[in-house]
BAVEXSE-564661 format. One line per 4 residues: number of its first residue (from 1); their letters; for each residue x, z, y of N, C-alpha, C. Coordinates in nm, 2 decimals, always signed. Each point is the difference from the previous one (the first is absolute). Layout:
BEGIN
NUM) a) X:Z:Y:X:Z:Y:X:Z:Y | ...
//
This chain:
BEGIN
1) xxxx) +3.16:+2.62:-0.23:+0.08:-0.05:+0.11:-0.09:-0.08:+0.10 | -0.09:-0.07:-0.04:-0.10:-0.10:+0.08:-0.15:+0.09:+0.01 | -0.03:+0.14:-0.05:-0.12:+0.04:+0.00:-0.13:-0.11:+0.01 | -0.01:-0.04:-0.14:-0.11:-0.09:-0.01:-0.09:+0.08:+0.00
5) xxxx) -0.11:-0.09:+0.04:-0.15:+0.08:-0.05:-0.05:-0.03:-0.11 | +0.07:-0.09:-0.10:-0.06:-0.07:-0.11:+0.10:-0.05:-0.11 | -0.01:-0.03:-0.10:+0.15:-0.08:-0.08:-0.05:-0.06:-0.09 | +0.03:-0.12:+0.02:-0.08:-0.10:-0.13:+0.14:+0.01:-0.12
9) xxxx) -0.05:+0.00:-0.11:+0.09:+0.02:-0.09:-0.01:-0.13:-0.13 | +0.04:-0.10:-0.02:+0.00:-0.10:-0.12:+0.09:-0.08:-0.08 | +0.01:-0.03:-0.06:+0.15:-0.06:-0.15:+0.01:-0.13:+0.05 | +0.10:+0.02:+0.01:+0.09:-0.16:+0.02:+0.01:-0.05:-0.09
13) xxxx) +0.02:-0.16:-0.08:-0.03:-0.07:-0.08:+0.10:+0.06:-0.09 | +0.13:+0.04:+0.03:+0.09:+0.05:-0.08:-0.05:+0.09:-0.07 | -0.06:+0.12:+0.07:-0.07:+0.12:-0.05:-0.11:-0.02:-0.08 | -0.07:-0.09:+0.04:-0.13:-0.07:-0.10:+0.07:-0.03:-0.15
17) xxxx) +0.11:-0.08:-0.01:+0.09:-0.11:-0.11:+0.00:+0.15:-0.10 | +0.03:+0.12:+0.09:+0.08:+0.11:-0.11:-0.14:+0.13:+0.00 | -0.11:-0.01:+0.02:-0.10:+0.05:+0.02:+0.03:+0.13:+0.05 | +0.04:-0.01:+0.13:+0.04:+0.13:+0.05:-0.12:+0.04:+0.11
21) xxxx) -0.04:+0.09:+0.05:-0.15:+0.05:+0.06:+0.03:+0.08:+0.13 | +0.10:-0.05:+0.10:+0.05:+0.04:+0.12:-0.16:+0.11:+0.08 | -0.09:-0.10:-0.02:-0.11:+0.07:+0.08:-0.02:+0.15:-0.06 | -0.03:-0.03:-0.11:-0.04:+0.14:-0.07:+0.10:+0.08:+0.01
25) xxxx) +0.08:+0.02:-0.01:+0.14:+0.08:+0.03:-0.06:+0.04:+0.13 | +0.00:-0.08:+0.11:-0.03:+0.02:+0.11:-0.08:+0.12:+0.08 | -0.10:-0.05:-0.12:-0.16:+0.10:+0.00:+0.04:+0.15:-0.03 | +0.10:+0.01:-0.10:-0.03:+0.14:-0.05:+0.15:+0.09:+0.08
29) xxxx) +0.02:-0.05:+0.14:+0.13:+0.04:+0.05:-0.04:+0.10:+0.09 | -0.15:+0.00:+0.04:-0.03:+0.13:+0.10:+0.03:-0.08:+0.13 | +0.03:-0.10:+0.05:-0.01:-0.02:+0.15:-0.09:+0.01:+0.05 | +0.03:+0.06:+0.13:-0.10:+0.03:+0.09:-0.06:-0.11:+0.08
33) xxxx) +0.01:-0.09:-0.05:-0.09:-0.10:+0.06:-0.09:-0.03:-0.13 | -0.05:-0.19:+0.05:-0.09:-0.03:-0.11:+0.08:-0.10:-0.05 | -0.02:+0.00:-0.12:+0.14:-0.09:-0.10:-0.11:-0.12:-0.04 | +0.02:-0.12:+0.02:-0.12:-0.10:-0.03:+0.12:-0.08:-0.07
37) xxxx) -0.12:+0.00:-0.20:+0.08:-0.05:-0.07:-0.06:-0.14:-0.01 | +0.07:-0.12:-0.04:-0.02:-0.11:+0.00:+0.03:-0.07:-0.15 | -0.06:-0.07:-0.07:+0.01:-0.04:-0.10:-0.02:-0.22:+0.01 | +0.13:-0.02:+0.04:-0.06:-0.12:+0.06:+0.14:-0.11:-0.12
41) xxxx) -0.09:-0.05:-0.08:+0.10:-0.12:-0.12:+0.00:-0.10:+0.07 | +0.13:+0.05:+0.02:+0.11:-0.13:+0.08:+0.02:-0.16:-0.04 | -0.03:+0.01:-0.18:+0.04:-0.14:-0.07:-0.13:-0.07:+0.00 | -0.15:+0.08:+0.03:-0.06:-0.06:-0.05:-0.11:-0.07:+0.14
45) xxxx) +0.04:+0.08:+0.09:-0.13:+0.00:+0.11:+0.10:-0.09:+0.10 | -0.08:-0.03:+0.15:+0.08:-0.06:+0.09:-0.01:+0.10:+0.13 | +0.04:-0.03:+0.10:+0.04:+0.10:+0.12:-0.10:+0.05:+0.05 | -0.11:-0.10:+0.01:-0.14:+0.06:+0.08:-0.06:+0.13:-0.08
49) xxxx) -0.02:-0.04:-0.10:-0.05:+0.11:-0.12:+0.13:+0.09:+0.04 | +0.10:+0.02:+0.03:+0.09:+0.13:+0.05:-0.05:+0.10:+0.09 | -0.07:-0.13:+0.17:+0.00:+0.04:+0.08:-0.13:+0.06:-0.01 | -0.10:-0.04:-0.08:-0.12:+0.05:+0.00:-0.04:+0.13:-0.05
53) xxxx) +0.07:-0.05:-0.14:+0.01:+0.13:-0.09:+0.09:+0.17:+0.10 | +0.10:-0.07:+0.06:+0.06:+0.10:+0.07:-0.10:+0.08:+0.11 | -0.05:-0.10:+0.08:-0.13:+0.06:+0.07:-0.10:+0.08:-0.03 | -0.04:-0.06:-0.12:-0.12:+0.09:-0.03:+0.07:+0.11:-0.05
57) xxxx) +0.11:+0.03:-0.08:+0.04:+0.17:-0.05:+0.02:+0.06:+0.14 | +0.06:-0.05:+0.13:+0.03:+0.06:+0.08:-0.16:+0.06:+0.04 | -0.08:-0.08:+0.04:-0.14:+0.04:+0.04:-0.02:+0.11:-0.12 | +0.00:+0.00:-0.11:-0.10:+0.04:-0.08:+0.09:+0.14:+0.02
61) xxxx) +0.14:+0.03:-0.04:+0.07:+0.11:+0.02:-0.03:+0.10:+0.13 | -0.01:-0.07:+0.14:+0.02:+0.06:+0.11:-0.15:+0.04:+0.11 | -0.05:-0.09:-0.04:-0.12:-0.01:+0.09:-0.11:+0.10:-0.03 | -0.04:+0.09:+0.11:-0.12:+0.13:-0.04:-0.11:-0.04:+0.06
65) xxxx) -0.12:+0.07:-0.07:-0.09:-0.07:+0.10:-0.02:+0.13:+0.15 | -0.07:-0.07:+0.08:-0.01:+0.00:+0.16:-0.16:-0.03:-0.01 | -0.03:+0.07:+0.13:-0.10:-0.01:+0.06:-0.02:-0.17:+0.08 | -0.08:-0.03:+0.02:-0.01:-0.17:+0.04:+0.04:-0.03:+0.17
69) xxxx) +0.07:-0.05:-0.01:+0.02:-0.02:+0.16:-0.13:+0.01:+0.09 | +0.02:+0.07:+0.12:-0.15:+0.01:+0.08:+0.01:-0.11:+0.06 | +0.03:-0.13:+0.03:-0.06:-0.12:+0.04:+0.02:-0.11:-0.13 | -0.02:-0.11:-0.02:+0.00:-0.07:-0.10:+0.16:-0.03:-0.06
73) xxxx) +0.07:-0.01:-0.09:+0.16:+0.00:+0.00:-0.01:-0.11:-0.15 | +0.12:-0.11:+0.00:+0.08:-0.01:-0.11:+0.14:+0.03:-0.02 | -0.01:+0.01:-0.13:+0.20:-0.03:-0.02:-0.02:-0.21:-0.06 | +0.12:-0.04:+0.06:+0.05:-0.11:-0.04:+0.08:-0.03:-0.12
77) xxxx) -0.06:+0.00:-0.10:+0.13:-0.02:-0.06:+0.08:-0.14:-0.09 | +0.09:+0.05:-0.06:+0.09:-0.11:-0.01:+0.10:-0.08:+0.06 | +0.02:+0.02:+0.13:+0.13:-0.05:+0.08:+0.18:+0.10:-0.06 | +0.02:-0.10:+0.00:+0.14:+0.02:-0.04:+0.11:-0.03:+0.16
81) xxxx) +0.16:+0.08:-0.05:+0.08:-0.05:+0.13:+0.07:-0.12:-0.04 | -0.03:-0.05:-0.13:+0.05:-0.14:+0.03:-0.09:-0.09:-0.06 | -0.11:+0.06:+0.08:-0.07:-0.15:-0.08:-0.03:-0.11:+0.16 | +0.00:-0.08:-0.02:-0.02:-0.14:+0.06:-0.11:+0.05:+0.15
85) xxxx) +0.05:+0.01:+0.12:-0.07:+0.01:+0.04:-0.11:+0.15:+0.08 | +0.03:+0.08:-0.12:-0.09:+0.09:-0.01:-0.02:+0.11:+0.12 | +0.09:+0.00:+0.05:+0.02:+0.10:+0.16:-0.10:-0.09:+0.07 | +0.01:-0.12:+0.04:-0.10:-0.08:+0.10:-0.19:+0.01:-0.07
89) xxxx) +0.03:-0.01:-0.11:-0.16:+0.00:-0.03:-0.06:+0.14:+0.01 | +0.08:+0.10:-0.05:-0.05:+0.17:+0.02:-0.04:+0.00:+0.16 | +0.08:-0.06:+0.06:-0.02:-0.01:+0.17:-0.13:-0.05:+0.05 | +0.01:-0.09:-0.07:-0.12:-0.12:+0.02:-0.13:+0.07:-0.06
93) xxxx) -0.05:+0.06:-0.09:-0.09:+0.04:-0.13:-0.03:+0.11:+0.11 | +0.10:+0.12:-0.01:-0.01:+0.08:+0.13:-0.12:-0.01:+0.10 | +0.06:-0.06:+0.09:-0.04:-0.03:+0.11:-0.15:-0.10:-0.02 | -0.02:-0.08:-0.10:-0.17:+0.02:-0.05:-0.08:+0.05:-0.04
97) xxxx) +0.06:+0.10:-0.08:-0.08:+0.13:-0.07:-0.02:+0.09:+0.15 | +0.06:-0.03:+0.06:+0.00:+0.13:+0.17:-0.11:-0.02:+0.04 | -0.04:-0.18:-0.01:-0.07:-0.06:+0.10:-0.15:-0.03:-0.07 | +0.01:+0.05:-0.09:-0.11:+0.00:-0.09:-0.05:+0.14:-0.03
101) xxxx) +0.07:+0.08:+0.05:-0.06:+0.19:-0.03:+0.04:+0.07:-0.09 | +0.11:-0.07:-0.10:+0.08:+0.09:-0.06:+0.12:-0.02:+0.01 | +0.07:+0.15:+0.00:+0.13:+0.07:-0.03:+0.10:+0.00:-0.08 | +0.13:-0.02:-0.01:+0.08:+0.01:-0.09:+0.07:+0.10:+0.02
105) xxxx) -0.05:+0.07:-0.19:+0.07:+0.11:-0.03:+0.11:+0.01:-0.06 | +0.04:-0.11:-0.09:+0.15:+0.03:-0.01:+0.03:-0.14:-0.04 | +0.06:-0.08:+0.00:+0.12:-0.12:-0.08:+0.10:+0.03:-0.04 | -0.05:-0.03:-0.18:+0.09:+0.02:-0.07:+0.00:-0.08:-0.13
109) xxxx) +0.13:-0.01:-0.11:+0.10:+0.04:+0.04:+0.10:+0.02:+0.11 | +0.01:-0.12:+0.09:+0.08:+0.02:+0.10:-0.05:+0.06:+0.12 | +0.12:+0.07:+0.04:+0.01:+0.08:+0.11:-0.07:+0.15:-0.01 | -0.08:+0.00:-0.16:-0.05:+0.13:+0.02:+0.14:+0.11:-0.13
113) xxxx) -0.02:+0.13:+0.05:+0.07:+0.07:+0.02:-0.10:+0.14:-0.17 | +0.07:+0.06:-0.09:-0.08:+0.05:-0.08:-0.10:+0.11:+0.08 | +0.01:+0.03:+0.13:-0.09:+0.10:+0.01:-0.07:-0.11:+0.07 | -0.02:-0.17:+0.05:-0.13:-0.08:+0.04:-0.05:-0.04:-0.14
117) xxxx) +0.05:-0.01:-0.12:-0.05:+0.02:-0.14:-0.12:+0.07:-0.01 | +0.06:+0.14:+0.01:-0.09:+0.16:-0.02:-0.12:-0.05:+0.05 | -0.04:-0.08:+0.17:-0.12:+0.02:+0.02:-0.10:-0.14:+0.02 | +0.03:-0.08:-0.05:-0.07:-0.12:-0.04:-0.08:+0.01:-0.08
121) xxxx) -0.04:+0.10:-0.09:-0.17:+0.02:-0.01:-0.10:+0.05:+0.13 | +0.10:-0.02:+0.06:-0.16:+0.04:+0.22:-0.01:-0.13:-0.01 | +0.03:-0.12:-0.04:-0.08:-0.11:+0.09:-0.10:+0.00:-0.08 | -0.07:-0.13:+0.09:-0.15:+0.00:-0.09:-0.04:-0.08:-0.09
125) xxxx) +0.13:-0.12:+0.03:+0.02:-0.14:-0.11:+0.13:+0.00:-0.03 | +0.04:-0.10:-0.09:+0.13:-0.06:+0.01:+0.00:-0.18:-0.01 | +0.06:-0.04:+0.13:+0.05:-0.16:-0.02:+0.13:-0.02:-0.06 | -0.04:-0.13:-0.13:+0.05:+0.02:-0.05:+0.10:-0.15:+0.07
129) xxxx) +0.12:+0.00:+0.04:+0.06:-0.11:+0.10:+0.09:-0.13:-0.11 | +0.05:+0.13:-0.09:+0.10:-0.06:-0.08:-0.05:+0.02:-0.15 | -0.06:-0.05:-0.10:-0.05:+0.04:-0.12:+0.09:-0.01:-0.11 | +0.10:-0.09:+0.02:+0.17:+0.02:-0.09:+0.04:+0.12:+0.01
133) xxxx) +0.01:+0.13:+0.12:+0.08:+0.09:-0.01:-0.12:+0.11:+0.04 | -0.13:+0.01:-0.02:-0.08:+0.07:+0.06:-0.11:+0.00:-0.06 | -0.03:-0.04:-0.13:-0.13:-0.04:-0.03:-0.06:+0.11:-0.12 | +0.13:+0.08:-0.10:-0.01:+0.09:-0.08:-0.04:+0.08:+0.12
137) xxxx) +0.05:+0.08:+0.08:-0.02:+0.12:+0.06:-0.13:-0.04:+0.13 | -0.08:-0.12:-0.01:-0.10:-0.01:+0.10:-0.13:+0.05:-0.11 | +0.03:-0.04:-0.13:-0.09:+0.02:-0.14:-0.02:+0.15:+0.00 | +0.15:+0.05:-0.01:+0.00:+0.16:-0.02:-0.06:+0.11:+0.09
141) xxxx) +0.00:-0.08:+0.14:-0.06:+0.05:+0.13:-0.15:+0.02:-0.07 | -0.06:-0.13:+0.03:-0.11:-0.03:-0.04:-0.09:+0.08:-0.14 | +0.12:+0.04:-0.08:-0.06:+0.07:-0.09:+0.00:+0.16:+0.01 | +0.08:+0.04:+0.06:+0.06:+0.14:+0.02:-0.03:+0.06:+0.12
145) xxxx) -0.03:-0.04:+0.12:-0.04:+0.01:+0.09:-0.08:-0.06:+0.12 | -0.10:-0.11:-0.10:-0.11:-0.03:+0.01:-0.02:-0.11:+0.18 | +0.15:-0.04:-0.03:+0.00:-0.08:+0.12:+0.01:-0.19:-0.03 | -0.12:-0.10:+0.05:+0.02:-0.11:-0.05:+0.13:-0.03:+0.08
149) xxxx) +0.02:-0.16:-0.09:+0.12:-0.07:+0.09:-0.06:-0.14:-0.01 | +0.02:-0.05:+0.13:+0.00:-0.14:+0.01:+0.03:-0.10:-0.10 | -0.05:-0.08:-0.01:+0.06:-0.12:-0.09:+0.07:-0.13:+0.05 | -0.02:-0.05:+0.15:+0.02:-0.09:+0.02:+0.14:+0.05:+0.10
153) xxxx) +0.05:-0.12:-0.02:+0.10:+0.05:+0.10:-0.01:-0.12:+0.08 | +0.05:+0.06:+0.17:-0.03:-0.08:+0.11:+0.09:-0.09:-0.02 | +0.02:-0.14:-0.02:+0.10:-0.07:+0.05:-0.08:-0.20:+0.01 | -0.01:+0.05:+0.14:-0.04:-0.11:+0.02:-0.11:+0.01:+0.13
157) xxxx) -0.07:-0.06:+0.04:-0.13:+0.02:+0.09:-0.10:+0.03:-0.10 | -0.06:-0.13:-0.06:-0.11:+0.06:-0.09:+0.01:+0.16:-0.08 | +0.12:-0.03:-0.07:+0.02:+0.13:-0.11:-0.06:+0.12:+0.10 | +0.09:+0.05:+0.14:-0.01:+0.10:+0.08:-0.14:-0.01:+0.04
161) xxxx) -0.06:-0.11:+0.00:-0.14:+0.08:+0.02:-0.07:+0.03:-0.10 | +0.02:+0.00:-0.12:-0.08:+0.02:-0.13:+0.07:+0.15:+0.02 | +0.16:+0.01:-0.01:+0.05:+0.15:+0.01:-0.06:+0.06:+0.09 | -0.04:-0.01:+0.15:-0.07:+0.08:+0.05:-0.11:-0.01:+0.00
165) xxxx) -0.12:-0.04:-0.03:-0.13:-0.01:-0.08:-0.01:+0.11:-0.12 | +0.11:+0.00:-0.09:+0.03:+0.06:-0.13:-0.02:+0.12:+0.05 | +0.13:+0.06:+0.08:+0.00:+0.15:+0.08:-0.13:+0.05:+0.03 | -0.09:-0.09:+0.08:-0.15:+0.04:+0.05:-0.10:+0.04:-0.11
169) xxxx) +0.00:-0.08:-0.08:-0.06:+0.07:-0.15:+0.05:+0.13:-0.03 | +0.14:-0.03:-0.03:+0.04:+0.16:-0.03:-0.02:+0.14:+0.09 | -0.03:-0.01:+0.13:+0.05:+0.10:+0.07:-0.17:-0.05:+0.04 | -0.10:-0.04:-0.02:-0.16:-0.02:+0.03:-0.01:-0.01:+0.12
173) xxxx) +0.06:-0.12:+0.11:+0.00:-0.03:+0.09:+0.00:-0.14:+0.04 | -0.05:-0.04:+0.11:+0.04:-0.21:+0.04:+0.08:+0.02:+0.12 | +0.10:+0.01:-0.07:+0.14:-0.09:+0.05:+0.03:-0.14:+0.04 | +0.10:-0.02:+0.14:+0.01:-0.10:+0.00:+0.14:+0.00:+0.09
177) xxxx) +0.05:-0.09:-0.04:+0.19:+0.00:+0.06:-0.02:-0.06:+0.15 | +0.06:+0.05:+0.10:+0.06:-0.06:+0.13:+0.06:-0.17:-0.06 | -0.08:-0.07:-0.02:+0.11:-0.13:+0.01:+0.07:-0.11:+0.13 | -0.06:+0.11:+0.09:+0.07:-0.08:+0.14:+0.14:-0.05:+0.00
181) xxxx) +0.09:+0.11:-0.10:+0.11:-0.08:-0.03:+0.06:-0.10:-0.05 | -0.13:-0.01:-0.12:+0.02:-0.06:-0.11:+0.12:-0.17:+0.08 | +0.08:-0.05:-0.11:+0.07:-0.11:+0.08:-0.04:-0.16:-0.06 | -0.09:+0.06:-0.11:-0.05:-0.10:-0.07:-0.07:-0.11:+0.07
185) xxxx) -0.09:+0.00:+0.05:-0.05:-0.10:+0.05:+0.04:-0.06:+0.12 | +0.10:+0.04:+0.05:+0.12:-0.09:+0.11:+0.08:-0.09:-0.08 | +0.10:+0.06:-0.12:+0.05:-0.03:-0.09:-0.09:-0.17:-0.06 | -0.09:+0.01:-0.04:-0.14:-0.07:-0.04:+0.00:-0.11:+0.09
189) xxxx) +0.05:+0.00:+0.10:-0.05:-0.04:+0.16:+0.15:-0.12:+0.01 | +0.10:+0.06:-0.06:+0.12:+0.00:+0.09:+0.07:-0.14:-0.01 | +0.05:-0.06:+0.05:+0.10:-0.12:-0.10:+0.08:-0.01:-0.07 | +0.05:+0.15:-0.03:+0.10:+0.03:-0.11:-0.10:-0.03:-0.10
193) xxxx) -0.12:+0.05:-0.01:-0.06:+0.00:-0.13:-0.08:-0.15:-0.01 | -0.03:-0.05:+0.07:-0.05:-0.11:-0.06:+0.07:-0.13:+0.02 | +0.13:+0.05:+0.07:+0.11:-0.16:-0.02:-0.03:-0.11:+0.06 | +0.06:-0.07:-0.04:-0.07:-0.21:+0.02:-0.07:+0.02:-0.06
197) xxxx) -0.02:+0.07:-0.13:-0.11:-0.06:-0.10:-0.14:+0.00:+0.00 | -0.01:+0.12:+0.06:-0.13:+0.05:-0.01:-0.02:+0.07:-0.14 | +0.08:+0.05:-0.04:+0.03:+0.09:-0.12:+0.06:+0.13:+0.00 | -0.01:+0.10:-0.03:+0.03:+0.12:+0.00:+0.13:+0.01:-0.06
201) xx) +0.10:+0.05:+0.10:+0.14:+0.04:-0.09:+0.04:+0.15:-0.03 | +0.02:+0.01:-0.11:+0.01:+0.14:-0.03:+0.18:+0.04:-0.04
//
């Protein structure tokens, strides 16, 4: 009815209680798509281990390898559609990876689609943004298709220059971010931030 390009298939805690194997059933049905089975214990794990674990089967199921992007490329991964935020930072990350000489090849999980799955072995790295929901399948990159992933994640002034410093090692280049935007050192300046006190309010 929906022509998926993909079907994740896994047991609901009820199905778990009575050891019933929804996926496997799944598997042996002949659909013409790809049936990605999930084996995820609901009593014993917590949600991130869901989201993660769900990630990496999807990567590990869907993803072929590709020829390498002809200009420098990452995939981002780990952003979720509800996680805190996460549409403004992909924006933001974006638009400094542009400004620094590389490309984004896909962001995912969200907003990517199983055929932007298929070709996220072309980038050349993977950042890794979110390590709660992204950190099994940045390992599996890494081991499977021989792409590093960042470790730091940008959040902050300092952090973001270590994250783009980091990139420059990886990709054997000296990088350096446009900080003419940067709002930090107005902010630093302002009287919001240093008050009557002379003390920094956060």
């Amino acid at each position: 009815r929906f022509q998926p390009e993909a079907m994740i298939v896994g047991s609901s805690c009820t199905a778990e209680l009575i050891q019933d194997d929804p996926a496997g059933l799944a598997e042996t049905m002949g659909m013409p798509i790809p049936i990605i089975p999930l084996e995820l214990p609901s009593y014993s794990r917590k949600e991130n281990f869901g989201a993660d674990e769900t990630f990496y089967q999807i990567c590990k199921a869907l993803v072929e390898p590709c020829a390498r992007t002809e200009r420098i490329s990452c995939n981002i991964l780990g952003p979720t559609a509800l996680g805190f935020r996460h549409r403004d930072d992909i924006e933001e990350l974006t638009n400094l990876l542009y400004d620094i000489g590389v490309d984004v090849n896909v962001v995912a999980p969200m907003t990517a689609s199983p055929s932007d799955i298929k070709r996220m072995s072309a980038a050349h790295f993977n950042v890794l943004l979110y390590p709660e929901t992204g950190e099994a399948a940045a390992r599996w990159f890494e081991r499977e298709h021989k792409q590093p992933y960042t470790k730091i994640v940008p959040i902050g002034v300092g952090a973001t220059r270590d994250f783009v410093a980091e990139i420059g090692q990886i990709i054997g280049r000296d990088v350096k971010a446009d900080e003419t935007r940067l709002r930090m050192p107005w902010w630093s300046r302002s009287v919001d931030s240093t008050y009557l006190t002379g003390k920094r309010v956060f």
